[in-house]
VOPAGU-2260 file (C-alpha; in pm, 1 decimal, decimal comma):
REM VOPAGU-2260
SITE   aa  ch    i         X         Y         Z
SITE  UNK   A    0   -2903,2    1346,4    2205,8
SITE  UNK   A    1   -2774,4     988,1    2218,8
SITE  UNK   A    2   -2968,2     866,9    2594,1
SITE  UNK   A    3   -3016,9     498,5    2701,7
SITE  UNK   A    4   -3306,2     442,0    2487,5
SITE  UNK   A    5   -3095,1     497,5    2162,4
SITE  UNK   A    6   -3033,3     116,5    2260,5
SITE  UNK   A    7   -2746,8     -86,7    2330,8
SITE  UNK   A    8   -2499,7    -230,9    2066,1
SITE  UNK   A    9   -2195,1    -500,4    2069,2
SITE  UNK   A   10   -1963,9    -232,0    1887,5
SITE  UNK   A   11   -1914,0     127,8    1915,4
SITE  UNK   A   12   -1658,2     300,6    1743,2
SITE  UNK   A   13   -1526,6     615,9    1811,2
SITE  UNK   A   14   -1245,5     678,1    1564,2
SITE  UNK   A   15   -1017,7    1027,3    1527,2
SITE  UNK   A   16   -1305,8    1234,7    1742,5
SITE  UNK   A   17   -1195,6    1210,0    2148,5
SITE  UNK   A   18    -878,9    1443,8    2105,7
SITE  UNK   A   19   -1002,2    1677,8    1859,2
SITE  UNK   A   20   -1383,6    1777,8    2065,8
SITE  UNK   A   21   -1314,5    1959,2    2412,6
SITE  UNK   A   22   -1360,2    1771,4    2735,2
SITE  UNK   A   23   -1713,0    1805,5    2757,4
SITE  UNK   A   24   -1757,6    1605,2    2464,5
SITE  UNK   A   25   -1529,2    1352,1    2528,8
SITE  UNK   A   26   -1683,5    1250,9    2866,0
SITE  UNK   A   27   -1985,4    1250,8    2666,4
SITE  UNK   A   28   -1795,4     995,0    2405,6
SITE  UNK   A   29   -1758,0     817,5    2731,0
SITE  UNK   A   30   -2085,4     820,2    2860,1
SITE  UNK   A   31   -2209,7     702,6    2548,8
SITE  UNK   A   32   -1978,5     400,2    2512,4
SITE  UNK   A   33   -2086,0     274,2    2931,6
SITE  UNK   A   34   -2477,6     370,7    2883,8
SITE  UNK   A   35   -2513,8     210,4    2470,2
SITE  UNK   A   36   -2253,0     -80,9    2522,5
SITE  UNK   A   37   -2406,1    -392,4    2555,3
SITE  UNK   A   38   -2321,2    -655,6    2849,8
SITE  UNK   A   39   -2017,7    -800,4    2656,0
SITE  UNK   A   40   -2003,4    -547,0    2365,3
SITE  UNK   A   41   -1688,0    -365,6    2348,3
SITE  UNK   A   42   -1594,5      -6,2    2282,8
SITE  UNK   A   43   -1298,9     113,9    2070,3
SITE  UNK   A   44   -1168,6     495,1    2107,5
SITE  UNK   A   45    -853,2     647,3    1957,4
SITE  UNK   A   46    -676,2     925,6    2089,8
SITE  UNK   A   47    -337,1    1084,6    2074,9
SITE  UNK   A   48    -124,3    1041,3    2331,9
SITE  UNK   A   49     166,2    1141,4    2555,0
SITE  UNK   A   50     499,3    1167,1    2555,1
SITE  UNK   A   51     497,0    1130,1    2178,8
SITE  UNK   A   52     303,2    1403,5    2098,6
SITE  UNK   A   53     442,3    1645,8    2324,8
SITE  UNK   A   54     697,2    1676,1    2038,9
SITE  UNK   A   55     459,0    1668,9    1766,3
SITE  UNK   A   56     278,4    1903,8    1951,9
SITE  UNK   A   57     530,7    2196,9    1916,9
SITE  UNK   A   58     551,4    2131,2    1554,0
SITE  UNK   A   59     152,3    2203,9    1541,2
SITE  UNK   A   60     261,8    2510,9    1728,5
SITE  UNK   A   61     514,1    2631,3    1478,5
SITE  UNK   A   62     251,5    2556,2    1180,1
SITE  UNK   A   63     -56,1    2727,0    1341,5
SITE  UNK   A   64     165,3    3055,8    1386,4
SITE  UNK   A   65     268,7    3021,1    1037,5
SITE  UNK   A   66     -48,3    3003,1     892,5
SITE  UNK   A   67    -208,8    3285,3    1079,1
SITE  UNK   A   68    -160,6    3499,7     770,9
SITE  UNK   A   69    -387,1    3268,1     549,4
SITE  UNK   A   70    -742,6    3267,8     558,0
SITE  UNK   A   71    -865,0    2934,9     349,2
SITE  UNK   A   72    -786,9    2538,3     441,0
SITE  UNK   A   73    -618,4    2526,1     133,5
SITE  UNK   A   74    -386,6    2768,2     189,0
SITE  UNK   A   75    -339,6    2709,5     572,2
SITE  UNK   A   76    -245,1    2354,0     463,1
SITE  UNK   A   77      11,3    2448,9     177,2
SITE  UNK   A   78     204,8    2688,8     394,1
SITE  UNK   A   79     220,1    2445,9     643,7
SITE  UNK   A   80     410,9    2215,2     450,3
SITE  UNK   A   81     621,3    2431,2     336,3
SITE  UNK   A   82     694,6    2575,0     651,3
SITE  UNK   A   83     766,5    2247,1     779,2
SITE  UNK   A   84     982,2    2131,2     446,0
SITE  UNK   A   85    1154,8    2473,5     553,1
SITE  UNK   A   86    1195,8    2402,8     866,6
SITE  UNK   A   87    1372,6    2026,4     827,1
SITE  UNK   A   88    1615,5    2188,9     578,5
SITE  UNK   A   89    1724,4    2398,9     819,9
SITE  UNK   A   90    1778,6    2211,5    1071,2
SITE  UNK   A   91    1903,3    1899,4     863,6
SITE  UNK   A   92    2176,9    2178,1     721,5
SITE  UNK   A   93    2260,1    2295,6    1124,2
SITE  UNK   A   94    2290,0    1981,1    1281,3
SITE  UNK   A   95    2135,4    1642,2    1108,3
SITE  UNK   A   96    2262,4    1395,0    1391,8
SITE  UNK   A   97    2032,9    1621,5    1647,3
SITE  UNK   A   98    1684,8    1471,3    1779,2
SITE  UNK   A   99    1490,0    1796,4    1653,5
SITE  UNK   A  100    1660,0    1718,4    1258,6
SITE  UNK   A  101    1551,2    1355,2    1239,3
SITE  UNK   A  102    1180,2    1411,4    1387,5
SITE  UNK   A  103    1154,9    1713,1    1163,8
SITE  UNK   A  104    1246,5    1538,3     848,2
SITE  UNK   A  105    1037,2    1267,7     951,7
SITE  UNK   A  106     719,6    1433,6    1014,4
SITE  UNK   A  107     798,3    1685,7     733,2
SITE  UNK   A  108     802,7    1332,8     488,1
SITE  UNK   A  109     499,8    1181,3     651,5
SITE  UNK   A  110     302,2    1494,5     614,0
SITE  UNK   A  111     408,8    1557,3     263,8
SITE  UNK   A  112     230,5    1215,1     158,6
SITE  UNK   A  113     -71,5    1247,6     374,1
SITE  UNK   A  114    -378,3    1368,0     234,7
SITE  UNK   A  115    -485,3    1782,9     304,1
SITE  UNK   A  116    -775,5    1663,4     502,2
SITE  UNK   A  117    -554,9    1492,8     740,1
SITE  UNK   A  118    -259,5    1757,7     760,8
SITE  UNK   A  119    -595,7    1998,3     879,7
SITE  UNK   A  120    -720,6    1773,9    1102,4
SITE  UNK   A  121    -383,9    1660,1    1310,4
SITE  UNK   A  122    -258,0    2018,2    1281,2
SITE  UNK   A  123    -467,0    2282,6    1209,9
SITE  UNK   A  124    -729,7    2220,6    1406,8
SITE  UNK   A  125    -837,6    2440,6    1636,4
SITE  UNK   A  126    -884,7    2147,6    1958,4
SITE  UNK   A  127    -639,2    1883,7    1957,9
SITE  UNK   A  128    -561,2    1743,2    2324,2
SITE  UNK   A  129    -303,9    1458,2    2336,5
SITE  UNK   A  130    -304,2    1298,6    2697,8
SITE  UNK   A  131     -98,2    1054,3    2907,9
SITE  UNK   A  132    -252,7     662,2    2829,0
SITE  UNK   A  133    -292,3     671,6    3246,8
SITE  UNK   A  134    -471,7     993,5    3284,1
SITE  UNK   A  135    -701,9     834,3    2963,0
SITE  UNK   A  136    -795,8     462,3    3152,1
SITE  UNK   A  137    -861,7     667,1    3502,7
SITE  UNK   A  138   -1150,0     851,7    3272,1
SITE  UNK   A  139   -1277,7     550,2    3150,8
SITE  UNK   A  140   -1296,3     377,7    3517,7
SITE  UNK   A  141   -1443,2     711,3    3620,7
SITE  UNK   A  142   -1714,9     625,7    3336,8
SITE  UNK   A  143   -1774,1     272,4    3464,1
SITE  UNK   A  144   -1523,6     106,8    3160,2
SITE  UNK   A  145   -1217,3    -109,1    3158,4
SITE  UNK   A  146    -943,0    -128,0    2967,3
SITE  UNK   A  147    -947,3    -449,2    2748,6
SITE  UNK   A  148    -631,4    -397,4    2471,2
SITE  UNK   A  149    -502,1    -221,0    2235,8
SITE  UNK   A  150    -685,5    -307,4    1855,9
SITE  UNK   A  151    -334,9    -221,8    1682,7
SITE  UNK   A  152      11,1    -136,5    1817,5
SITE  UNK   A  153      98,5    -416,0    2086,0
SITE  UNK   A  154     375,0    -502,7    1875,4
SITE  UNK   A  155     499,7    -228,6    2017,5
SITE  UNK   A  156     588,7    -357,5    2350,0
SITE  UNK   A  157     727,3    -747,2    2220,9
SITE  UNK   A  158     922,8    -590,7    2005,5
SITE  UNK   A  159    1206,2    -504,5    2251,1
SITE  UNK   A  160    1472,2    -729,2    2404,3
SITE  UNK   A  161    1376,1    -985,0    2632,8
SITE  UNK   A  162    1612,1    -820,1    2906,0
SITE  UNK   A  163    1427,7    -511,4    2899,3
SITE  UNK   A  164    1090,4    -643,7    2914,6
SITE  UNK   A  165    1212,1    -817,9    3219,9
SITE  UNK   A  166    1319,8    -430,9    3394,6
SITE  UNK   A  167    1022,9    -254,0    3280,8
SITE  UNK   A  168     778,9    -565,4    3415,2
SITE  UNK   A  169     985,5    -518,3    3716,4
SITE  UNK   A  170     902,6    -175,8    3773,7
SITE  UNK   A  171     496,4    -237,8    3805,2
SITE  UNK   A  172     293,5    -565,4    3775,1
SITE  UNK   A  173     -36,0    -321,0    3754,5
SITE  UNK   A  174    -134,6    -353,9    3355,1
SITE  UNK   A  175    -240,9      40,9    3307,0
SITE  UNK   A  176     148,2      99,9    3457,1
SITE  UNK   A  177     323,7    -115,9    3299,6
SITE  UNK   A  178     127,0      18,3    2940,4
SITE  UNK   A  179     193,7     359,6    3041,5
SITE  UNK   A  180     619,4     227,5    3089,9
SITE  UNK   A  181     595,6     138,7    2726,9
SITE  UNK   A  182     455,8     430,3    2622,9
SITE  UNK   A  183     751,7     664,6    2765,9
SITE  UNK   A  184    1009,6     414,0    2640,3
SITE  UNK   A  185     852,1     445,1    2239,7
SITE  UNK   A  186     735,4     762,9    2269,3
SITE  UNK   A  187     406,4     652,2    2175,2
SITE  UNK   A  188     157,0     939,8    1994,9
SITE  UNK   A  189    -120,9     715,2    1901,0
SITE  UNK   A  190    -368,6     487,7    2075,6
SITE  UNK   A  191    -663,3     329,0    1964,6
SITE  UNK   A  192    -811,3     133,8    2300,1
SITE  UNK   A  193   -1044,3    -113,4    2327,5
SITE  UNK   A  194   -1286,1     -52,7    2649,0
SITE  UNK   A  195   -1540,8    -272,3    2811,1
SITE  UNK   A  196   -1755,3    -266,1    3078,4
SITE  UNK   A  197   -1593,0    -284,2    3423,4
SITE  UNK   A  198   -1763,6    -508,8    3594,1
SITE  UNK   A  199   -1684,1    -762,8    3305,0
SITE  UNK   A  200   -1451,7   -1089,8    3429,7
SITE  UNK   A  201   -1149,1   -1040,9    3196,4
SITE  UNK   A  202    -887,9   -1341,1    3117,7
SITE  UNK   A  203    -565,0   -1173,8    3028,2
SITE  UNK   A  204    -357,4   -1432,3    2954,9
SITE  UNK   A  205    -428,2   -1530,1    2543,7
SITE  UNK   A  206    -599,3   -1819,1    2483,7
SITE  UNK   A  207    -492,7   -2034,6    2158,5
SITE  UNK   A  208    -736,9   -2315,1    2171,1
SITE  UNK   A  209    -984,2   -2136,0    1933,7
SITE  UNK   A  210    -680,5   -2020,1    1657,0
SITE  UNK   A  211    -728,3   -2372,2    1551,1
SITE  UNK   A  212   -1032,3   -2381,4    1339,1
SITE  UNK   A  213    -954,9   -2002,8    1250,8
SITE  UNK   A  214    -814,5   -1880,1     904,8
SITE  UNK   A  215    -485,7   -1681,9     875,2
SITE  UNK   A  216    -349,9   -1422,8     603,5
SITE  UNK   A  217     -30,4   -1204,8     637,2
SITE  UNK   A  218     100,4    -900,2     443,3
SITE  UNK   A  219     444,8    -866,7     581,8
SITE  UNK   A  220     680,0    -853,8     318,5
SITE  UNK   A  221    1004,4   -1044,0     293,2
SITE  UNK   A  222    1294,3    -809,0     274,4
SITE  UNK   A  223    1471,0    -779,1      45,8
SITE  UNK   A  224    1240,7    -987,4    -223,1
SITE  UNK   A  225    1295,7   -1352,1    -321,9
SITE  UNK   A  226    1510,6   -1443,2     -29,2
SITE  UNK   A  227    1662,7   -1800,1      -6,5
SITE  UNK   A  228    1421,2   -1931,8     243,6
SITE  UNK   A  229    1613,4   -2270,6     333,9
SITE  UNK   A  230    1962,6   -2104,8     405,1
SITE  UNK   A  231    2067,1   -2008,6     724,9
SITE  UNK   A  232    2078,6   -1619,9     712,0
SITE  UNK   A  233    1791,7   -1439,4     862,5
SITE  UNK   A  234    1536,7   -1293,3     665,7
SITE  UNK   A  235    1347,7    -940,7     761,7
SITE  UNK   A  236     941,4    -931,2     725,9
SITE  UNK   A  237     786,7    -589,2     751,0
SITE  UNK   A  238     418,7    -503,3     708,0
SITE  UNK   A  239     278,5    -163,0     577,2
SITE  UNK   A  240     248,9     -61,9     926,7
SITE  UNK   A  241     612,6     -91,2     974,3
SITE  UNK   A  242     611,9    -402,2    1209,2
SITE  UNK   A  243     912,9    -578,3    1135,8
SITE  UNK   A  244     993,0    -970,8    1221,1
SITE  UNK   A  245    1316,4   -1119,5    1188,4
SITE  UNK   A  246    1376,6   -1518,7    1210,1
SITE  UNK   A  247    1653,1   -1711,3    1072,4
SITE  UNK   A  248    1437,2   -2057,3    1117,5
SITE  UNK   A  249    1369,5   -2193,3     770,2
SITE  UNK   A  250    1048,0   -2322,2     856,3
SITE  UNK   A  251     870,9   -1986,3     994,9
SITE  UNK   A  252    1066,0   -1802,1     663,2
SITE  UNK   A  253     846,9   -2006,8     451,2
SITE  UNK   A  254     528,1   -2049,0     632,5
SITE  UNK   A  255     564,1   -1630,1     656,8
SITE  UNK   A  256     696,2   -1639,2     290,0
SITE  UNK   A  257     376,8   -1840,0     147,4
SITE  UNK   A  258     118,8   -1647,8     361,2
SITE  UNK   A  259     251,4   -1296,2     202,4
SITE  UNK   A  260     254,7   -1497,3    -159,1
SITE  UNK   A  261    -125,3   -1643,1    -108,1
SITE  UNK   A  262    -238,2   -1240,9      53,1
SITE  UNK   A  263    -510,9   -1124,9      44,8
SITE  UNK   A  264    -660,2   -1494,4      53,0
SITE  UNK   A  265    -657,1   -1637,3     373,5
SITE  UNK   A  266    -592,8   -2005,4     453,4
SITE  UNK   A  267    -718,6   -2208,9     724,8
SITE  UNK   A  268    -466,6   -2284,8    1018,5
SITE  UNK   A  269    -512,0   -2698,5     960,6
SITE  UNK   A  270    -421,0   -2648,6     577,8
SITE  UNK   A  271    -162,6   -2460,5     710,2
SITE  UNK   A  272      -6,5   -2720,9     950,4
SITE  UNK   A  273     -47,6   -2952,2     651,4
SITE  UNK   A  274     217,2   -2736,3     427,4
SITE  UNK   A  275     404,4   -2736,0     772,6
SITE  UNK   A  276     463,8   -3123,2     787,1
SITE  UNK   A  277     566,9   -3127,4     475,1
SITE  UNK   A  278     822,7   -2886,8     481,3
SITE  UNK   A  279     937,3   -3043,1     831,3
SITE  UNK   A  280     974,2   -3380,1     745,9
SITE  UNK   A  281    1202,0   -3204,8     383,5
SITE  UNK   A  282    1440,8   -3026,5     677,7
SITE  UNK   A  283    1440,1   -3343,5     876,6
SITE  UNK   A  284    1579,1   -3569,5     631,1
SITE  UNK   A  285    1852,2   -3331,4     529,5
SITE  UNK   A  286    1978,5   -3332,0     886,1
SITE  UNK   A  287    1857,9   -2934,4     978,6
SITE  UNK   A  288    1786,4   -2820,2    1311,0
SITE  UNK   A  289    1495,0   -2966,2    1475,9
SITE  UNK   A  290    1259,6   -2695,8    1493,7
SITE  UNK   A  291    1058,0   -2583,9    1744,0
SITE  UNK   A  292     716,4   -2638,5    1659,4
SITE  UNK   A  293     623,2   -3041,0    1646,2
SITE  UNK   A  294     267,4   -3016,0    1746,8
SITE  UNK   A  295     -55,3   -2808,2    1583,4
SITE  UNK   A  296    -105,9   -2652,0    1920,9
SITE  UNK   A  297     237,9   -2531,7    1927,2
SITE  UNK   A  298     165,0   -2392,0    1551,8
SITE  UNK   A  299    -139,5   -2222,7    1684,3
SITE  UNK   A  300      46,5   -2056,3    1997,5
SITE  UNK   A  301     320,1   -1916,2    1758,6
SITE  UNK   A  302       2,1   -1771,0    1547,3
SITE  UNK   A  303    -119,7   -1684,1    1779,9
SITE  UNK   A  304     201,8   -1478,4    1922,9
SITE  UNK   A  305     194,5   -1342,5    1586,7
SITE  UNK   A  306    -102,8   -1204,9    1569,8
SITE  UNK   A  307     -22,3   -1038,4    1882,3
SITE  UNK   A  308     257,9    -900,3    1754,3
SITE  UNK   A  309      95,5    -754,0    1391,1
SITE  UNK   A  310     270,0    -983,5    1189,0
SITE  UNK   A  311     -58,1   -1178,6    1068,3
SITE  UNK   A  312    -437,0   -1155,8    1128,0
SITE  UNK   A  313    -623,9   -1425,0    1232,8
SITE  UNK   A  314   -1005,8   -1414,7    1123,5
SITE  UNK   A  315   -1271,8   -1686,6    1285,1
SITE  UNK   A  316   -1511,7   -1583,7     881,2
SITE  UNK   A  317   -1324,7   -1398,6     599,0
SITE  UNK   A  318   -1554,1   -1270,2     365,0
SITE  UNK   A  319   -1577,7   -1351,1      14,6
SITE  UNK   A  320   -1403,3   -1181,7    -251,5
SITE  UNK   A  321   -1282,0   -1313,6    -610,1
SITE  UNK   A  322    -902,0   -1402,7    -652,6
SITE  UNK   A  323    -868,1   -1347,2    -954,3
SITE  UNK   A  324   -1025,5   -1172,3   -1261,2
SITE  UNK   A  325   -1365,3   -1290,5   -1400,3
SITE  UNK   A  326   -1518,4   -1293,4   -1726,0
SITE  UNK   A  327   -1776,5   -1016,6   -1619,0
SITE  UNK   A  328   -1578,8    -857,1   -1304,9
SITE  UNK   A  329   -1775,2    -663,2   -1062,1
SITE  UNK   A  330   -1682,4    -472,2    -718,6
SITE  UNK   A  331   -1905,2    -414,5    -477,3
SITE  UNK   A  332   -2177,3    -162,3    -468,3
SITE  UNK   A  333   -2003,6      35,5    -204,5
SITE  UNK   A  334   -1686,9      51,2    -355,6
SITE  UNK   A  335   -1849,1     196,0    -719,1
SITE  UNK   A  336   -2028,6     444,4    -509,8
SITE  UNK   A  337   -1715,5     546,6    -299,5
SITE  UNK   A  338   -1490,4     531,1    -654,7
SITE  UNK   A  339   -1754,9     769,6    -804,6
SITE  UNK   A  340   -1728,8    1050,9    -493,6
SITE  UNK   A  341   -1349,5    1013,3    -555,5
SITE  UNK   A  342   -1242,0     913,0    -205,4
SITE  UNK   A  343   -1060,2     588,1    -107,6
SITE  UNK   A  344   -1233,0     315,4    -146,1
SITE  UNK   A  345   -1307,3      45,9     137,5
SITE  UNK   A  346   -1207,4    -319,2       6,3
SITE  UNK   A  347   -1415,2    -668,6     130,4
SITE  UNK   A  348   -1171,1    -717,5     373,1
SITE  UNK   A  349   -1228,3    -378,2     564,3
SITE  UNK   A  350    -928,9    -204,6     463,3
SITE  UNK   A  351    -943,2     167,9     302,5
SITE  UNK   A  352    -745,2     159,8     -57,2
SITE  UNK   A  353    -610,3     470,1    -234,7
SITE  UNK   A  354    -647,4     432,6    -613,2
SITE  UNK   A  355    -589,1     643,0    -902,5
SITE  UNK   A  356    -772,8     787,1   -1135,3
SITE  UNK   A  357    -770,2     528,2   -1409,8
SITE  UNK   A  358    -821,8     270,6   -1096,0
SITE  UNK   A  359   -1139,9     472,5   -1017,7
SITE  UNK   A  360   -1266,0     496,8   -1412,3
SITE  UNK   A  361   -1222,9      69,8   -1411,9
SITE  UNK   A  362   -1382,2      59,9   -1077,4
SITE  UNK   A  363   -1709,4     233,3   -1138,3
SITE  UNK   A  364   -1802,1       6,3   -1437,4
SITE  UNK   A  365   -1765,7    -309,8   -1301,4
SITE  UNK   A  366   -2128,6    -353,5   -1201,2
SITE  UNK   A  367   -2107,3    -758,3   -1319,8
SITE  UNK   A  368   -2332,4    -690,0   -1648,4
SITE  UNK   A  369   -1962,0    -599,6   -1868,8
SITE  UNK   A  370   -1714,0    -792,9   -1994,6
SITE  UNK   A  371   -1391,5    -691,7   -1992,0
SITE  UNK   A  372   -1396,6    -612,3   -2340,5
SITE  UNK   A  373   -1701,3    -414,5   -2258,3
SITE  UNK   A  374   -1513,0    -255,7   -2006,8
SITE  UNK   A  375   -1198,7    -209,8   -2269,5
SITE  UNK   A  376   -1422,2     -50,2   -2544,8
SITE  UNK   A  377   -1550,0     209,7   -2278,6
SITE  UNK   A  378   -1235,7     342,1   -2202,2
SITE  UNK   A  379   -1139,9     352,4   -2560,7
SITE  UNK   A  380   -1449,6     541,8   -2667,9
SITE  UNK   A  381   -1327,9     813,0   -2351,4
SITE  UNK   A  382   -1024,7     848,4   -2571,0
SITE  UNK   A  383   -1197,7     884,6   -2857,1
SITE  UNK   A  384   -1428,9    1152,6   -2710,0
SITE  UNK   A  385   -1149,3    1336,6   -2563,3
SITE  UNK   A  386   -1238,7    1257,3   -2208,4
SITE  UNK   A  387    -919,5    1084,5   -2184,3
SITE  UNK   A  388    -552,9    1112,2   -2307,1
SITE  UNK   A  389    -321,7     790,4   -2374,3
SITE  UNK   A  390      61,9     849,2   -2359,3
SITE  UNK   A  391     389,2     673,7   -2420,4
SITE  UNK   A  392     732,5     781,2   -2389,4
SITE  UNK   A  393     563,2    1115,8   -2307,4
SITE  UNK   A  394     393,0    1146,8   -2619,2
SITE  UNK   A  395      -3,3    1111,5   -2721,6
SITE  UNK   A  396    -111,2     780,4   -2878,6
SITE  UNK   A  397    -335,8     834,4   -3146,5
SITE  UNK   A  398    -309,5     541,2   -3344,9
SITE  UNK   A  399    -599,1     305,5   -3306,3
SITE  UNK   A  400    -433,1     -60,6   -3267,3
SITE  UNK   A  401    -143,1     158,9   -3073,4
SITE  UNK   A  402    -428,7     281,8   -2876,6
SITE  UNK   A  403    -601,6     -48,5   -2797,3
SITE  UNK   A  404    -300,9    -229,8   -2732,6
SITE  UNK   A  405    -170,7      13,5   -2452,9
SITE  UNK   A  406    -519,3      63,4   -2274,3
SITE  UNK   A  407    -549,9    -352,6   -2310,0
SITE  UNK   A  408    -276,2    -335,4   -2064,7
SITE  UNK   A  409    -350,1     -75,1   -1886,2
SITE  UNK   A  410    -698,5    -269,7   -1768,7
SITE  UNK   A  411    -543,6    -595,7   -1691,0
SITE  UNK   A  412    -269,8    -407,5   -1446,6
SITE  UNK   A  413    -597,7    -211,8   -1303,2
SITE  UNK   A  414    -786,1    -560,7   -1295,6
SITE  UNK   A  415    -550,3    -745,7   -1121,7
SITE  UNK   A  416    -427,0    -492,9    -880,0
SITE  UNK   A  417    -848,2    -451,9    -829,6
SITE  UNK   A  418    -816,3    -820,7    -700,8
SITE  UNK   A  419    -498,3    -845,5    -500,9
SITE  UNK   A  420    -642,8    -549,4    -339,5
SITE  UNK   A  421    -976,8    -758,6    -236,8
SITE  UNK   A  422   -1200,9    -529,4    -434,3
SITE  UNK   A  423   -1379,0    -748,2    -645,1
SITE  UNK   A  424   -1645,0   -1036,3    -570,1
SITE  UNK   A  425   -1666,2   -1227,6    -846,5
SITE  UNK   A  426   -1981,7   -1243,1   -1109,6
SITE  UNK   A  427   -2345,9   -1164,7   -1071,6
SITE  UNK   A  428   -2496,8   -1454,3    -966,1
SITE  UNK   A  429   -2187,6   -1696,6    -958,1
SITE  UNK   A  430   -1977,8   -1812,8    -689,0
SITE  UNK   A  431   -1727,9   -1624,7    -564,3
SITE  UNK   A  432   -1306,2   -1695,4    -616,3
SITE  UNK   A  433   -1292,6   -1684,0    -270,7
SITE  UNK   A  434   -1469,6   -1831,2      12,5
């Protein structure tokens, strides 16, 4: 229903649809994303992909025959994680140094802490149609769309050697080749591709002029915690997305180091090269290595390699959220209404949060007109009333000061994971902790 009078709009977004709808509607996806797409408005479509998947793809075999048996979603998805559990046992028992045992046992652990909905949906579903990243951009051209970059994963390809990137750019100097190269060499089974409109002039080579009046936050963590920062010994960064970094210069360990410390606030790239200077001129008069960057401009290209890489985010606005715990907290009015359907919860910073149940009972009452002691003697009274149970050392808590001590804690851990998680915004009325 969607024609060229639905109008035309800088972002469409197409997320976990084109592989699961048959081909019909994905050319329509396509359609849609040329006709609605405004002259510099850009599309973004995931998909699974090629050669990865042609691996995953005979596991989804082996768990649709399974499950034949079983006629509800909830049973389909049980046995199909036990079959698979089965299955890695097996095989880890037979021969645990073979391909089939480690990609078993790895997709047997990812699925077991994946929700049901998304066990169903990558496996059980009844249309699921990985392609080949080439065959996916000659669709797009067909649809009068260009490929632009990926939104997440081109860490993927500067994370190898230097001598290998140098064979596989010597195989093609065509971009949709040379992506398609690094997909066979990681076995790639996810995309999500930004399009455009073809006959839009690109620039390919990444401009870092602009990263200086940007902000910058990170959330790769050092590995293991607390390193020594100024010794020599490298130090491993990895973000929740599994993109590692590893540097040995004492300079980027701390600059990476403070940005995971100060997460989720953001800090501006000039503050930045502030704390920069005077760390450098500390390792100069010490007698260290000179280091690399001397300038803000080379600061900003190594941000902005970075960034490329999924190590940090760069953001031109950050939106407001409070740092740290008010007198009268209060989320937003989303997040209270997505706490109170039970489903993760999208934070101020765009990002989808899993919380627990006691998370989710803090959550909904911070509207900005409680206190936290308003908040506290709520959750008591659901003791009270038997709509909640307190434990310690695997016993009930029935005491009254025992009671209020333990849930006293038990809000300020909620609180102030609430905030490091960029969920709340401060009071009613007041400025936010965070600009």
């Amino acid at each position: 229903d969607v024609g060229p009078d639905f109008g035309e709009f800088d972002y469409i977004i197409c997320h976990g649809v084109y592989s699961w709808v048959p081909r019909i509607v994905q050319d329509k996806i396509l359609e849609i994303c040329r006709q609605n797409l405004a002259p510099n408005g850009i599309a973004y479509v995931s998909y699974n992909t090629y050669p990865g998947w042609h691996f995953r793809g005979m596991i989804r075999e082996m768990m649709n025959f399974h499950v034949q048996p079983f006629g509800t979603v909830q049973e389909r998805v049980q046995h199909s994680r036990a079959f698979l559990n089965l299955m890695a046992k097996i095989w880890d028992h037979q021969d645990p140094d073979s391909a089939i045992a480690r990609c078993l046992k790895d997709e047997a652990e990812d699925l077991e802490k994946a929700r049901d909905s998304y066990v169903f949906h990558e496996h059980l579903e009844d249309c699921n149609e990985p392609l080949y990243f080439q065959e996916f951009n000659s669709r797009a051209e067909s649809h009068g769309l260009q490929y632009l970059w990926e939104s997440k994963g081109s860490a993927l390809a500067r994370s190898l050697p230097e001598e290998e990137l140098r064979v596989l750019d010597s195989l093609s100097d065509d971009l949709i080749r040379r992506e398609q190269y690094f997909d066979f060499l990681r076995r790639r089974v996810f995309r999500r591709t930004i399009l455009c409109r073809q006959e839009h002039p690109l620039t390919r080579v990444p401009n870092a002029q602009p990263v200086r009046g940007w902000q910058v936050t990170s959330h790769a963590k050092p590995v293991p915690d607390a390193p020594d920062y100024d010794s020599p010994s490298p130090v491993e960064f990895r973000t929740p997305d599994g993109v590692t970094l590893t540097t040995n210069r004492p300079l980027m360990k701390r600059l990476l180091g403070s940005l995971f410390d100060w997460f989720p606030q953001s800090i501006s790239v000039t503050d930045l090269w502030k704390a920069w200077q005077v760390d450098a001129e500390r390792f100069a008069s010490d007698g260290s290595a000179q280091e690399p960057i001397q300038t803000i401009e080379d600061l900003t290209q190594e941000l902005l390699i970075l960034f490329l890489s999924d190590v940090v985010e760069l953001h031109s606005q950050i939106p407001s959220f409070a740092a740290e715990v008010s007198e009268r907290p209060v989320a937003s009015a989303l997040a209270r209404h997505m706490a109170r359907r039970n489903v993760n919860v999208t934070n101020l910073r765009h990002f989808t949060m899993e919380m627990n149940n006691f998370e989710r009972l803090v959550l909904v009452r911070l509207d900005g007109t409680r206190t936290v002691n308003d908040v506290l003697q709520l959750l008591l009274a659901d003791v009270a009333e038997g709509r909640m149970s307190l434990e310690a050392q695997g016993s009930n808590v029935t005491g009254a000061e025992a009671a209020r001590e333990l849930m006293s804690n038990a809000l300020d851990s909620a609180l102030s994971s609430l905030a490091a998680r960029a969920l709340l915004i401060g009071e009613l009325g007041g400025t936010p902790a965070h600009e």
